[in-house]
C-alpha positions in Angstrom: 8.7 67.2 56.7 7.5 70.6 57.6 8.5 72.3 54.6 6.7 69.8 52.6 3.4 70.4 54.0 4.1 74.4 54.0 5.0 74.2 50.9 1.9 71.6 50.0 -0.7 74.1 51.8 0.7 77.2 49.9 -0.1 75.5 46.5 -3.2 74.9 47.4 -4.1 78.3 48.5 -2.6 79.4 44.8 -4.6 77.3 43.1 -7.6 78.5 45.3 -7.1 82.3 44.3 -6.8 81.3 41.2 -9.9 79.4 41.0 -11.3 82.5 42.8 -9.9 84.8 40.3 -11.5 82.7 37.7 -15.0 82.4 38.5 -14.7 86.5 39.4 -13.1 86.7 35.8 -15.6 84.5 34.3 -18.6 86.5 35.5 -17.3 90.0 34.9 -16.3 88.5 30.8 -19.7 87.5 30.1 -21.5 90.8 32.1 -18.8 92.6 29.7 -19.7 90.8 26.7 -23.3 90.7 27.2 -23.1 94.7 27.3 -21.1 95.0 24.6 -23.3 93.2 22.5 -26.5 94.8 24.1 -25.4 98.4 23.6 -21.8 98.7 21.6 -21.8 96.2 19.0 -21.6 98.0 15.7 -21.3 101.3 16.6 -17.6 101.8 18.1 -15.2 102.7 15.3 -12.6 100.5 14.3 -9.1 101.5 15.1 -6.2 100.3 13.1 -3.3 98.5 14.7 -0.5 101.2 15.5 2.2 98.5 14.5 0.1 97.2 10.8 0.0 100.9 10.1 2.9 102.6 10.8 5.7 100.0 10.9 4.0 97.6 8.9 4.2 94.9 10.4 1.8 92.3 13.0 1.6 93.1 16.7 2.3 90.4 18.9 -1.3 90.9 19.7 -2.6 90.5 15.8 -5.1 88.5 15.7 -6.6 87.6 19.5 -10.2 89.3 18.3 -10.5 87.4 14.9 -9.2 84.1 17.3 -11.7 84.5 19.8 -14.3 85.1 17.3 -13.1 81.8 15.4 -13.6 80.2 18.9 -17.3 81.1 19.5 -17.9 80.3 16.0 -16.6 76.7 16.2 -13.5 77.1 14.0 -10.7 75.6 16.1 -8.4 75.6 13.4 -8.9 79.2 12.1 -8.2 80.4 15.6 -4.9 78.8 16.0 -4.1 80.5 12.7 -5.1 83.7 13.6 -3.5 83.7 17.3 -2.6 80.5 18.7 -2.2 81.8 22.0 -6.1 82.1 22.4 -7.0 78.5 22.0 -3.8 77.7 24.3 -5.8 79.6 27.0 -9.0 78.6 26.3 -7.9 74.8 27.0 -5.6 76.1 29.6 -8.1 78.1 31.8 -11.0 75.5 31.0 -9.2 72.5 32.0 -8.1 73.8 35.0 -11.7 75.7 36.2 -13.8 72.7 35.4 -11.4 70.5 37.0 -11.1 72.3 40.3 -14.7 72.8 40.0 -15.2 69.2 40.0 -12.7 68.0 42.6 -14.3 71.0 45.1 -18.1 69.5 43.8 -16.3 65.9 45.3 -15.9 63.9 42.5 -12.9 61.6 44.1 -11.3 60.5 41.1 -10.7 64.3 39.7 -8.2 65.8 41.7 -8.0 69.7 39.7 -5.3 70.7 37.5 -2.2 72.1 39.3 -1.1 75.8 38.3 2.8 75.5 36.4 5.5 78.2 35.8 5.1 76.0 32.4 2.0 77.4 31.2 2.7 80.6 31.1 5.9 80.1 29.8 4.2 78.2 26.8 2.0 81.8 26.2 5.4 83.7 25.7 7.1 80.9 24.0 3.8 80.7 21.5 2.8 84.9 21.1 7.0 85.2 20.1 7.2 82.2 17.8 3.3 83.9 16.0 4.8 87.1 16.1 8.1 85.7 14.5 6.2 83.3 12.1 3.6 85.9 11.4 5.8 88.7 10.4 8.0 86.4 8.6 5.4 85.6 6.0 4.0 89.0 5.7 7.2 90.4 5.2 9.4 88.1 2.8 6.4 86.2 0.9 4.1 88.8 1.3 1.5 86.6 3.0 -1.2 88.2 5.3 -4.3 87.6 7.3 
């Protein structure tokens, strides 16, 4: 019985840091982007990919700006083509923030997502299967981006 509730409080103080990770994270991304936008946008120079250029083929990371930018745009579909991992942990990180958020606000029947080995196991299961599928295309159809 006492290993149960150890092991019942440590969870909970995991899924605490991590909610306090996320509001920390949530602040500084929009300060960031706000910046950005404010003083950056437009006049940084674009750097090509390392892997597009000189091995010619996708990154594992191809695609996370144009799927982010998808996102804010309202193009849910155009984001999972460009890097499906980026939707994944958009609904990932919002369902489990506005859920703890809620439980900790009091609402009774909303009890906060739990953190799972899972879900991060998805994002490496999903950025290896885009960077498989990806290259794939590119490299025996000739289908790009």
């Amino acid at each position: 019985m006492r290993f149960v509730h150890r092991s019942f409080v440590m969870k909970r103080e995991v899924e605490d840091q991590l909610f306090r990770i996320g509001l920390v994270m949530s602040a500084a991304g929009i300060g960031i982007g706000v910046l950005y936008y404010l003083f950056l946008y437009g006049r940084l120079p674009q750097i090509p990919c390392f892997f597009s250029a000189v091995m010619g083929i996708y990154c594992p990371g191809c695609g996370g700006t144009r799927a982010v930018i998808a996102l804010l745009q309202g193009h849910f579909l155009k984001a999972v083509w460009y890097h499906p991992l980026v939707p994944y942990g958009v609904v990932i990180i919002v369902g489990f923030m506005s859920t703890q958020f809620l439980h900790r606000l009091g609402v009774k029947w909303i009890h906060g997502w739990k953190f799972h080995l899972w879900y991060l196991q998805g994002a490496v299961i999903l950025t290896g299967c885009n960077f498989l599928i990806k290259n794939m295309l590119r490299l025996i159809w000739g289908i790009t981006m």
